[in-house]
SEGUDREN-155321 format. One record per residue (C-alpha): x, y, z; residue in one letter; residue number from 1. Coordinates in nm, 4 decimals, decimal comma. Layout:
        c1        c2        c3  type  seq
         X         Y         Z     A  NUM
...
END
This chain:
        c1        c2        c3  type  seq
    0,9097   -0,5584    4,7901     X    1
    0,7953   -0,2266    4,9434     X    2
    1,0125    0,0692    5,0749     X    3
    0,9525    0,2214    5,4169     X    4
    1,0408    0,5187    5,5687     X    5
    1,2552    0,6200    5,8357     X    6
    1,2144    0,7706    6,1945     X    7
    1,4652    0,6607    6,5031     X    8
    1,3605    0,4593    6,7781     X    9
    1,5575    0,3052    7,0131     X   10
    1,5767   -0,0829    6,9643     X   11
    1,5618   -0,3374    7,2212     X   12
    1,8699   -0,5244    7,3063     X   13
    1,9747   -0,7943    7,0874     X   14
    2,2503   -0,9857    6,9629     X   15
    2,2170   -0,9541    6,5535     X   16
    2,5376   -0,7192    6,5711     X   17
    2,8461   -0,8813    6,5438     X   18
    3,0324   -0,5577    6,7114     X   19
    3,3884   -0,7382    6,7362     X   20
    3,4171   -0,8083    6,4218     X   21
    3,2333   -0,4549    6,2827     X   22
    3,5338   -0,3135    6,5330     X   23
    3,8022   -0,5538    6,3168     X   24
    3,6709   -0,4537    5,9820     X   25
    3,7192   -0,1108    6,0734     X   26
    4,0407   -0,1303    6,2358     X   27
    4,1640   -0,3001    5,9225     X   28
    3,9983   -0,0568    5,6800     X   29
    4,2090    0,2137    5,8809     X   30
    4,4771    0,0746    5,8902     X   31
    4,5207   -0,0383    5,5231     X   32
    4,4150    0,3598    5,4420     X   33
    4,7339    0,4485    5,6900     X   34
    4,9227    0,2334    5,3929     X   35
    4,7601    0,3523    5,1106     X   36
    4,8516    0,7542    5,2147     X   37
    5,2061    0,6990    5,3148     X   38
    5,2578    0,5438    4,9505     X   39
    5,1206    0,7635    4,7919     X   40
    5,3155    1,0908    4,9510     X   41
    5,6168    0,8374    4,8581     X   42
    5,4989    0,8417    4,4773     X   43
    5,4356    1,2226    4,4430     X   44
    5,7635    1,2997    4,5734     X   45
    5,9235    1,2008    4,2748     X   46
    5,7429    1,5184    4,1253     X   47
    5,9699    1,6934    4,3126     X   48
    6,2692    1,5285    4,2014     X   49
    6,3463    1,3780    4,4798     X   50
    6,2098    1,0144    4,4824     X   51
    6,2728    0,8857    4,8525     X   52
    6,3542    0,5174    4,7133     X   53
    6,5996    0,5574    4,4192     X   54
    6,7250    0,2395    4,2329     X   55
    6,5256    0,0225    4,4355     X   56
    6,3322   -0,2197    4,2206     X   57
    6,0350   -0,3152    4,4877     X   58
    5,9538    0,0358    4,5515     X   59
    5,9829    0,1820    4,2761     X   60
    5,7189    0,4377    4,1210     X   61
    5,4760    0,2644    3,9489     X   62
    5,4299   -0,0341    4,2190     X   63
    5,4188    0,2059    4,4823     X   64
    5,1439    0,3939    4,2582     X   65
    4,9273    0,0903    4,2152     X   66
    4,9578   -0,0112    4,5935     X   67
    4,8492    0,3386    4,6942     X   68
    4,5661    0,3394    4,4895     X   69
    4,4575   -0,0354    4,5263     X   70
    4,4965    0,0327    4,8897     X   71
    4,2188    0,3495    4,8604     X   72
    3,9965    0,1511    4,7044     X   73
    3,9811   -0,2180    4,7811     X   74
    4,2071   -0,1968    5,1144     X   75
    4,0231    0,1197    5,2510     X   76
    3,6578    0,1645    5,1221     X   77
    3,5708   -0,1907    5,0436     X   78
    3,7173   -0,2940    5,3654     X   79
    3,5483   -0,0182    5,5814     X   80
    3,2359   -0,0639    5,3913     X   81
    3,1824   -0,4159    5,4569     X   82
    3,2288   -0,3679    5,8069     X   83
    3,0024   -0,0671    5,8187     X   84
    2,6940   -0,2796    5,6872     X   85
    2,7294   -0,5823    5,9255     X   86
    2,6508   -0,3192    6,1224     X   87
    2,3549   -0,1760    5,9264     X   88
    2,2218   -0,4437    5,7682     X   89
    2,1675   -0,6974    6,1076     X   90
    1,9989   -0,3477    6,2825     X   91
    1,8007   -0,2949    5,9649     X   92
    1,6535   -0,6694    5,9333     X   93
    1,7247   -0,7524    6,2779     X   94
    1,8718   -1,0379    6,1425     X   95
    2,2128   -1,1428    6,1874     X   96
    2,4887   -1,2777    5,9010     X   97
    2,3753   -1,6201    5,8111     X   98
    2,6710   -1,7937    5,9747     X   99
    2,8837   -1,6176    6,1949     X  100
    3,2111   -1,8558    6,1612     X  101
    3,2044   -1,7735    5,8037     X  102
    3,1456   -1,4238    5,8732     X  103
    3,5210   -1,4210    6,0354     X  104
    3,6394   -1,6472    5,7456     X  105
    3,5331   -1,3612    5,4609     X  106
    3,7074   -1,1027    5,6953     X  107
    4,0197   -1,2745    5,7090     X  108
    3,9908   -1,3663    5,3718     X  109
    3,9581   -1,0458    5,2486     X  110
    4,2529   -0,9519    5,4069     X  111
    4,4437   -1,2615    5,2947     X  112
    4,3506   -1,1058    4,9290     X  113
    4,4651   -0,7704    5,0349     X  114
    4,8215   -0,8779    5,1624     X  115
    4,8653   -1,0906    4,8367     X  116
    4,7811   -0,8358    4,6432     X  117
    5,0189   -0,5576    4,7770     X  118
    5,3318   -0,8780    4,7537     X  119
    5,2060   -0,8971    4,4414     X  120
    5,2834   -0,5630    4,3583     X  121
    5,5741   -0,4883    4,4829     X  122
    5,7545   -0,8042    4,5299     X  123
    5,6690   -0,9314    4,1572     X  124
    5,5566   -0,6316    4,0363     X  125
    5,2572   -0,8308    3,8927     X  126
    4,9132   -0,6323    3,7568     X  127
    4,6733   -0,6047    3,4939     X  128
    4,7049   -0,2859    3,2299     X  129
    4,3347   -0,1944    3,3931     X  130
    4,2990    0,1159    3,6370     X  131
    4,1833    0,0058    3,9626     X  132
    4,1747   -0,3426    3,8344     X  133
    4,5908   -0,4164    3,8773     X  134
    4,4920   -0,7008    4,0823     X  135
    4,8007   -0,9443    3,9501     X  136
    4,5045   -1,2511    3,7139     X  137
    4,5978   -1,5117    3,9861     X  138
    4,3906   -1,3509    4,2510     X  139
    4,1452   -1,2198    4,0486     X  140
    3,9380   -1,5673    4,0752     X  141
    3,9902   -1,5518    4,5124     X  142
    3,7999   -1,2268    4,4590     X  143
    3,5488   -1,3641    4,3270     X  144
    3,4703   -1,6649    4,5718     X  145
    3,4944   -1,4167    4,9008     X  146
    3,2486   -1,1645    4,7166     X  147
    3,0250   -1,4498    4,6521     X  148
    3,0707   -1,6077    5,0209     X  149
    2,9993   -1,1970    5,1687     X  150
    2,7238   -1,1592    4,9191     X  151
    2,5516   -1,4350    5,0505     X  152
    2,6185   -1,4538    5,3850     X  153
    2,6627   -1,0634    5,5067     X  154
    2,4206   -0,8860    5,2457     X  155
    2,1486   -1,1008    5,1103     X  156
    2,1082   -1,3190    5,3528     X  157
    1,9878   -1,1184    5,6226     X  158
    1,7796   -0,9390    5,3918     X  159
    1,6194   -1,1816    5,2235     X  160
    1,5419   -1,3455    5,5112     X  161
    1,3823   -1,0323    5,6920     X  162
    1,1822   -0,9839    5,3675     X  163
    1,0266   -1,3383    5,3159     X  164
    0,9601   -1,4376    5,7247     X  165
    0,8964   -1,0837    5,8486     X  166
    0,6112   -0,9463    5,5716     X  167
    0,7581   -0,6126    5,5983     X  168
    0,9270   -0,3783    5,3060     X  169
    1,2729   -0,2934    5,2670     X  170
    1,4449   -0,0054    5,3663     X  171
    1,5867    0,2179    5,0569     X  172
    1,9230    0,1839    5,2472     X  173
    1,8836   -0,2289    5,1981     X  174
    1,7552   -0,1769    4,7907     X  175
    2,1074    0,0149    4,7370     X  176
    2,2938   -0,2660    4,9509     X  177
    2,1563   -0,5415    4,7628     X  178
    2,2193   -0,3551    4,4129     X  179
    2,5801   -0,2685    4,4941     X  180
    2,6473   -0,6276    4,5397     X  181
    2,4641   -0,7437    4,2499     X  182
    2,6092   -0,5087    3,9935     X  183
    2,9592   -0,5267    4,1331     X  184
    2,9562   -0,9434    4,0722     X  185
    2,9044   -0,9215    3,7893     X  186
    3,1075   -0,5856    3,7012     X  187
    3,4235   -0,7360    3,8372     X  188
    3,3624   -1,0610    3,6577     X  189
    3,3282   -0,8596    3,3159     X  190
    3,6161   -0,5931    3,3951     X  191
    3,8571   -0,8414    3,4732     X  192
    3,8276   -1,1313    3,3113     X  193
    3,6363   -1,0418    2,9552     X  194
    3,9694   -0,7736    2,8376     X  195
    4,2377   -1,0309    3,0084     X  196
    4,0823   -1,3531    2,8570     X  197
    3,8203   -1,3334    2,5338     X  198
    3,7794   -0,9790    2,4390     X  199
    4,0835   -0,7527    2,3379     X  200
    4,1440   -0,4583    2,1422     X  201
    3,8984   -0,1590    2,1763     X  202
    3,6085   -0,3830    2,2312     X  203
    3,7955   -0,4786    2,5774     X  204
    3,8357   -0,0973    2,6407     X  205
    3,4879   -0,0949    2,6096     X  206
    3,3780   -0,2991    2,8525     X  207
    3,7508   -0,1932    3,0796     X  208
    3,6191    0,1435    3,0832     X  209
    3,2563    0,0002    3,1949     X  210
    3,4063   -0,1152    3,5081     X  211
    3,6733    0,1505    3,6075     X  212
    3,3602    0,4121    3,6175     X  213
    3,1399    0,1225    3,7506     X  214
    3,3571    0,0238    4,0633     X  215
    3,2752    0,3939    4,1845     X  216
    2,9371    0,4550    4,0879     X  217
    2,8078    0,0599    4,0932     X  218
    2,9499   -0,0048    4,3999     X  219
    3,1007    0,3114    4,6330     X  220
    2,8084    0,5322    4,5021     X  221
    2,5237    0,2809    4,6268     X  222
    2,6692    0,1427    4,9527     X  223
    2,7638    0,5281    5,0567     X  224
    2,4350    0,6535    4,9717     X  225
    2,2689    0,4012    5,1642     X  226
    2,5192    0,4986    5,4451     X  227
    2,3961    0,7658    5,4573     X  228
    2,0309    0,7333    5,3944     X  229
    2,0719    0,5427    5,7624     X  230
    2,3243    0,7439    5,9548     X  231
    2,1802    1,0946    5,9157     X  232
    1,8267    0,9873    6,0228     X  233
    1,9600    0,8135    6,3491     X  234
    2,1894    1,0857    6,4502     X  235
    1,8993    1,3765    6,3515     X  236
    1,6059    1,1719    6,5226     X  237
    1,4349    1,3071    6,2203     X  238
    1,2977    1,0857    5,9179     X  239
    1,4256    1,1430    5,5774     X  240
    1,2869    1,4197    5,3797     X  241
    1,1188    1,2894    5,0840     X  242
    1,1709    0,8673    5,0234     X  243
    1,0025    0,9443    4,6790     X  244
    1,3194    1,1298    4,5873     X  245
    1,5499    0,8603    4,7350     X  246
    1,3550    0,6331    4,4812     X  247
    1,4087    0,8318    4,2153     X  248
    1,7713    0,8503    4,3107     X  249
    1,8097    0,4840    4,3007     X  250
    1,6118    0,3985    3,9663     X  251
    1,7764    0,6621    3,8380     X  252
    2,1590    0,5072    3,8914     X  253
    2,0783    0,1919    3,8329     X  254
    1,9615    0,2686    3,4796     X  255
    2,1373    0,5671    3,3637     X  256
    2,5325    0,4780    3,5751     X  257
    2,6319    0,1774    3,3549     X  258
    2,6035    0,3789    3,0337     X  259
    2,8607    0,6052    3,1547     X  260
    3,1964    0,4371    3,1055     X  261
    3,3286    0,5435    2,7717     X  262
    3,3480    0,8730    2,8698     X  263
    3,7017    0,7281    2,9864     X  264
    3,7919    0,7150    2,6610     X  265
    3,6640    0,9726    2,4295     X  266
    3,8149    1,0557    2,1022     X  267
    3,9617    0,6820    2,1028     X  268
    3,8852    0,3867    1,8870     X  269
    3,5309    0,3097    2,0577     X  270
    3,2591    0,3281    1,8395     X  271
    3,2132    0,6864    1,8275     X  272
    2,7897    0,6486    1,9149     X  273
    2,9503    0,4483    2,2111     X  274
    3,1165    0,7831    2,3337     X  275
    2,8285    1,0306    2,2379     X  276
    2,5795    0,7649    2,4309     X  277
    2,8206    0,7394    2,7337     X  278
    2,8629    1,1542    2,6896     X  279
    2,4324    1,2050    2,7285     X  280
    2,4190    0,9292    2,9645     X  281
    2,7019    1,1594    3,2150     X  282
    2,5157    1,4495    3,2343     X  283
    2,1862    1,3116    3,2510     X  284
    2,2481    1,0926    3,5555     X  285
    2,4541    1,4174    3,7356     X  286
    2,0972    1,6050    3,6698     X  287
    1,9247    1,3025    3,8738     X  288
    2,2210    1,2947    4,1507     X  289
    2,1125    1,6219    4,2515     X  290
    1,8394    1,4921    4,3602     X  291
    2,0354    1,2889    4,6082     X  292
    2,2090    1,6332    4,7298     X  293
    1,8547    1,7984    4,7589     X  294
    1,7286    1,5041    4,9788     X  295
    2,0038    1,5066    5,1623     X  296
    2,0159    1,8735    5,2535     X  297
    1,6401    1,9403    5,3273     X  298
    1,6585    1,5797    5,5104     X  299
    1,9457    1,8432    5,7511     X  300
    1,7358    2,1418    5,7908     X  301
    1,5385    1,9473    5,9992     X  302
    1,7951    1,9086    6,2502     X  303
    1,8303    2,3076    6,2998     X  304
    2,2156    2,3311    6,4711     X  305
    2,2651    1,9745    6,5162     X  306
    2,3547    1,9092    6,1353     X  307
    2,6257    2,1695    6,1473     X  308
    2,7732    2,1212    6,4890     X  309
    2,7518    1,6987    6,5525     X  310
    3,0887    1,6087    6,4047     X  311
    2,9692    1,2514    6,2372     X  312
    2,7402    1,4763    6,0105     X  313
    2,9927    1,7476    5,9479     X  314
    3,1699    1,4767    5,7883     X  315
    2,9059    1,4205    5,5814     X  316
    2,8040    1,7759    5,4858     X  317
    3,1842    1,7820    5,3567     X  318
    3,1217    1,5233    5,1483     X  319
    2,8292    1,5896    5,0173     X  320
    2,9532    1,9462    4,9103     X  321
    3,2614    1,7715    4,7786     X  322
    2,9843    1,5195    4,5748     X  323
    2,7974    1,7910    4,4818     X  324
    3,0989    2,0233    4,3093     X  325
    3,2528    1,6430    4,1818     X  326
    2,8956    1,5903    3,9876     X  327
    2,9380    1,9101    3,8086     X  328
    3,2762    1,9048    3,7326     X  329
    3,2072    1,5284    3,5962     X  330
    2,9160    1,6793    3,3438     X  331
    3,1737    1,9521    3,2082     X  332
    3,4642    1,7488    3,1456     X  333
    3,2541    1,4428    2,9731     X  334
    3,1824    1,6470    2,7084     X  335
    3,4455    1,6447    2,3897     X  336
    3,4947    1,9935    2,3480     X  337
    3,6272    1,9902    2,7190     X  338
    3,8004    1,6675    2,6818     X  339
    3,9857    1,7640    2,4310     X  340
    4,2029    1,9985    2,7053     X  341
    4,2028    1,8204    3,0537     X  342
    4,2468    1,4326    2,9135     X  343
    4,5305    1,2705    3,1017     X  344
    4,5896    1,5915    3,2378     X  345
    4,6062    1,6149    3,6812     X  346
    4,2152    1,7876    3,6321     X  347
    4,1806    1,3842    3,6132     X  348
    4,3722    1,3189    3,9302     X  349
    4,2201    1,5854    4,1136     X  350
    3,8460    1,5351    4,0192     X  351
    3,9222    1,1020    4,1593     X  352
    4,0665    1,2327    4,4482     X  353
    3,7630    1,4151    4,5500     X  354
    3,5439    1,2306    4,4573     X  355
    3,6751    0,8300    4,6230     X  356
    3,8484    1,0584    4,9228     X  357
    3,6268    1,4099    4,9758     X  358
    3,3091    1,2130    4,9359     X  359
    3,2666    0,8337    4,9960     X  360
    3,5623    0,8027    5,2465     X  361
    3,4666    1,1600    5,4015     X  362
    3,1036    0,9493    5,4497     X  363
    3,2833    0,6637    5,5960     X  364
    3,4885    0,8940    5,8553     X  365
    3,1827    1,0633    5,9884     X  366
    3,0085    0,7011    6,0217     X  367
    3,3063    0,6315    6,2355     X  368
    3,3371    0,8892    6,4167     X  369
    2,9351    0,8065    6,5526     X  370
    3,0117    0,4517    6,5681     X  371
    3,3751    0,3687    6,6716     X  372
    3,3120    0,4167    7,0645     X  373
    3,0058    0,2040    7,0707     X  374
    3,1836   -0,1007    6,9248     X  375
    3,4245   -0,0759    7,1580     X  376
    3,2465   -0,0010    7,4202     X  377
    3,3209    0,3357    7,5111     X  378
    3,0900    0,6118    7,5747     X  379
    3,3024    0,9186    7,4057     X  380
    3,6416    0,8848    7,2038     X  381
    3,9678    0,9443    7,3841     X  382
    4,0100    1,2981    7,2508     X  383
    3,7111    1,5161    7,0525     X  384
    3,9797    1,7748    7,0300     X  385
    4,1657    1,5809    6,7708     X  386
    3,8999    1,4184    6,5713     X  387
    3,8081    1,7836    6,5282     X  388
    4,1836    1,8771    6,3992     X  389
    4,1501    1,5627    6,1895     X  390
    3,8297    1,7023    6,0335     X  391
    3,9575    2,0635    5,9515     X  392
    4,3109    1,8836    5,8216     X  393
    4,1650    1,6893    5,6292     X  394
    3,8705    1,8864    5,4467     X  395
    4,0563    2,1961    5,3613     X  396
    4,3487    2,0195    5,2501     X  397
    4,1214    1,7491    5,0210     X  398
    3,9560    2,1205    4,8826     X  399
    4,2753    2,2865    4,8280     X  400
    4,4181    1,9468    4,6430     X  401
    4,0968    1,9196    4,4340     X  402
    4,1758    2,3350    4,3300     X  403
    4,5598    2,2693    4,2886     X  404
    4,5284    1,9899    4,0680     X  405
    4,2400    2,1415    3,8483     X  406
    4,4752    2,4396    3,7825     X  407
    4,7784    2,2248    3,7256     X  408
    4,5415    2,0297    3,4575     X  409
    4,3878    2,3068    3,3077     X  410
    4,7873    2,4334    3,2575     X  411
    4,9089    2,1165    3,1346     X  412
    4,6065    2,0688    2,9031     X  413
    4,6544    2,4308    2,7498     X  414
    5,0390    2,3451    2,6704     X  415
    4,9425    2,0495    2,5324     X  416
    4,6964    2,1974    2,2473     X  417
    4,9496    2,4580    2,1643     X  418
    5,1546    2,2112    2,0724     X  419
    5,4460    2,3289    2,3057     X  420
    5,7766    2,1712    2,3855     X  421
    5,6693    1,8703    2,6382     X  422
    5,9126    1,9884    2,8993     X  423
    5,7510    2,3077    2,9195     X  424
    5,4437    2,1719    3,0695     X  425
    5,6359    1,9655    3,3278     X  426
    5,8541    2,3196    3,4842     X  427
    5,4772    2,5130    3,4583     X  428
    5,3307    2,2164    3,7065     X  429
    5,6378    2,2396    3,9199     X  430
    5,4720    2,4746    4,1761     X  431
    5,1659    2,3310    4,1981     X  432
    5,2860    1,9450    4,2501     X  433
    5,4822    2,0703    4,5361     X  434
    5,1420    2,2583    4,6933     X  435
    5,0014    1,9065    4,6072     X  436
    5,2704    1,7570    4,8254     X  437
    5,1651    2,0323    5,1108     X  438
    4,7916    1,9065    5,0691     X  439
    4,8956    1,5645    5,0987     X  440
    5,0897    1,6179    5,3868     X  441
    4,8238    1,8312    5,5547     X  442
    4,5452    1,4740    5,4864     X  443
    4,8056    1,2494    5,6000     X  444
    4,8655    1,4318    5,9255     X  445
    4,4960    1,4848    5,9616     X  446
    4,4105    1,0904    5,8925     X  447
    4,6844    1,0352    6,1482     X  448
    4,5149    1,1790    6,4206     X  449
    4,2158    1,0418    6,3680     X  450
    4,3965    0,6797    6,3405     X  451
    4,5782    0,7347    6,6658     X  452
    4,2610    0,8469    6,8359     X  453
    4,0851    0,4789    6,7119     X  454
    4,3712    0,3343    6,8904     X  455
    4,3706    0,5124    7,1986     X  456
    3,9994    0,5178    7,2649     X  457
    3,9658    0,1189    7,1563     X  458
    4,2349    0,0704    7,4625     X  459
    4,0565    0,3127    7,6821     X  460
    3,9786    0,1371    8,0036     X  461
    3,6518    0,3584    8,0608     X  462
    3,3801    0,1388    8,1771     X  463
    3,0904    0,1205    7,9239     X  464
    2,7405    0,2772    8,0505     X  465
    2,5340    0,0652    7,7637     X  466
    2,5503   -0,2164    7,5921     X  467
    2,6646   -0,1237    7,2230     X  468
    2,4165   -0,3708    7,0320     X  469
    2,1341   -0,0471    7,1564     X  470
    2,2482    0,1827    6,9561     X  471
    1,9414    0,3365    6,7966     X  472
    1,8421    0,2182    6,4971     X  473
    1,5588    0,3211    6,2279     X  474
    1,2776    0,1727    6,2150     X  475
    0,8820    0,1925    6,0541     X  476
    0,7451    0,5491    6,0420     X  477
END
């Protein structure tokens, strides 16, 4: 298989895009990100002492903590994701999903999983000891039927069928597509059923660490880069700067990204060439992720004033800033010397937060933001004035949580090594979990608008001027 380039062109009418159910999988990505926020403002406030559900067993911290990060990642980005590439993928191949009844079968599936998962939680306060893997072991096998039955009939299928009948290469967008869903078959397989079932002790931290780093940068990493590799083209009318780089990008994860788990665990029982490997492997693949940034960027000077003042790619310049600062904060604290002083300290929290929210989800709001009115048939969103309110709520207060919580760290990780009374750490984070709070506030409030404006423009009763399956599309240079 070959990779082409990129230049927009508007397509001829067609009917590969499913844009109802693109429109559902959206909605219900939102929505389950509404879910995940509101818990977790309702777990940080205990940091203020001041817990809004005292003494009540099904909401109490650590359920509420699971659900709001669960919800982040498997209600929000997997959800949103999905529905983002039965939109790319069919205007890509011009192919659409192998069957379209199952199509609506893996989407209500998937949210059949997701409710089950959150009654799980908090009803039997079932989950796994893995991060981002909770998932209570019953449901754990569902999981991996619908990725199967979306594997094959969302993502490969389409693919493979535009790359055997049509004689033409593969866009690099489709290459990350098709090796996000390889790698993360097999990466949930191993992450949750290897530790749980036939491999414990610090061999099954081994391979548990393999998949908490994995799930971002096997699976979020690839499917927002190729997100992007197709949105910013299409909304420039400019090709991508350099597709040797992307390919360099992409070899360059998929060899050097799966190396990198046991940097989750340094100075812990893991062979202790397993950490120094995983430590090399870090910083050599945030050297090669630049790349990504530096594609991305001159890819934007093309479009002069348009990549700074078209909201969809403002989103993205946010979160590729936000990748960009993540990446080298990653490479510093992977070492051991650093370790040693920000392990399970908030520098932790702060550094995921920007990283699943300021970059990947950031990507998946300005995709929305383009997209949203065209699947439901609208030609502008109800209100531009508050998806630009939602943009400036959001990104400063995702910045000034990523700053808070890498001071707060940085603090805690200092009283730690001086061996100082506990408590004392806890009163010097007081102030800065309650400007957390503030930050979190400021998202939610931000995400909020943005939520409310889906709503109102999907109910808009504004006649349509096009039909929403010509949106333009890349195609051959």
């Amino acid at each position: 298989m070959t990779v082409q380039s990129t230049s927009p062109t508007a397509m001829p009418s067609d009917d590969v895009v499913n844009v109802t159910r693109v429109r559902w999988w959206l909605g219900a990505a939102f929505f389950w990100l509404f879910a995940a926020m509101l818990a977790g403002l309702i777990y940080s406030s205990q940091y203020l002492r001041m817990y809004v559900f005292p003494g009540i067993e099904y909401l109490s911290p650590g359920r509420v903590r699971v659900t709001h990060t669960s919800g982040v990642a498997f209600g929000f980005l997997v959800t949103s994701t999905l529905g983002l590439m039965e939109y790319v993928i069919p205007k890509l191949t011009q192919r659409p999903v192998l069957n379209q009844k199952v199509g609506w079968f893996a989407f209500f599936a998937w949210q059949a999983i997701l409710v089950a998962t959150v009654v799980g939680y908090l009803g039997f306060g079932q989950m796994q000891a893995i991060e981002w893997g909770e998932t209570p072991v019953w449901i754990d096998p569902i999981v991996m039927v619908a990725l199967v039955i979306v594997t094959a009939n969302n993502i490969l299928g389409p693919i493979f069928q535009h790359a055997t009948k049509s004689g033409k290469g593969l866009y690099v967008s489709l290459w990350y597509f098709i090796a996000a869903f390889v790698w993360t078959g097999v990466n949930y397989f191993v992450g949750n059923f290897f530790p749980e079932y036939w491999v414990p002790g610090s061999a099954g931290a081994s391979l548990t660490s393999m998949y908490i780093h994995d799930l971002v940068g096997l699976y979020v990493t690839p499917v927002g880069w190729g997100l992007m590799y197709y949105l910013v083209p299409v909304v420039l009318k400019k090709p991508v700067f350099s597709h040797n780089v992307s390919l360099l990008g992409f070899w360059a994860l998929a060899f050097l990204y799966p190396l990198n788990g046991a940097h989750h665990y340094l100075h812990s029982p893991i062979p202790m060439w397993v950490q120094a490997m995983s430590v090399l492997a870090s910083v050599g693949v945030h050297l090669v992720v630049y790349t990504v940034i530096y594609n991305f960027w001159q890819t934007l000077r093309q479009g002069g004033t348009d990549s700074y003042t078209k909201l969809p790619l403002r989103w993205f310049v946010a979160g590729a800033v936000s990748y960009l600062l993540t990446c080298m904060q990653c490479a510093l604290h992977v070492t051991f010397t650093v370790q040693e002083h920000v392990h399970f300290t908030d520098w932790v929290v702060g550094h995921a937060h920007f990283v699943m929210f300021g970059t990947f989800s950031f990507f998946v709001f300005g995709f929305t933001v383009y997209l949203w009115p065209r699947v439901c048939g609208r030609t502008t969103w109800h209100s531009e004035t508050a998806n630009h309110y939602a943009f400036w709520l959001m990104a400063v207060g995702n910045l000034t949580m990523w700053l808070v919580l890498m001071i707060a760290g940085l603090i805690q990780g200092q009283s730690w090594k001086g061996l100082e009374p506990f408590t004392k750490s806890v009163t010097s984070s007081a102030p800065y979990w309650l400007a957390r709070t503030f930050t979190g506030i400021a998202i939610f409030v931000g995400f909020s608008l943005m939520f409310w404006n889906m709503i109102q423009t999907a109910r808009s009763r504004e006649e349509a001027e096009y039909d929403p399956r010509t949106i333009p599309s890349p195609s051959p240079a």
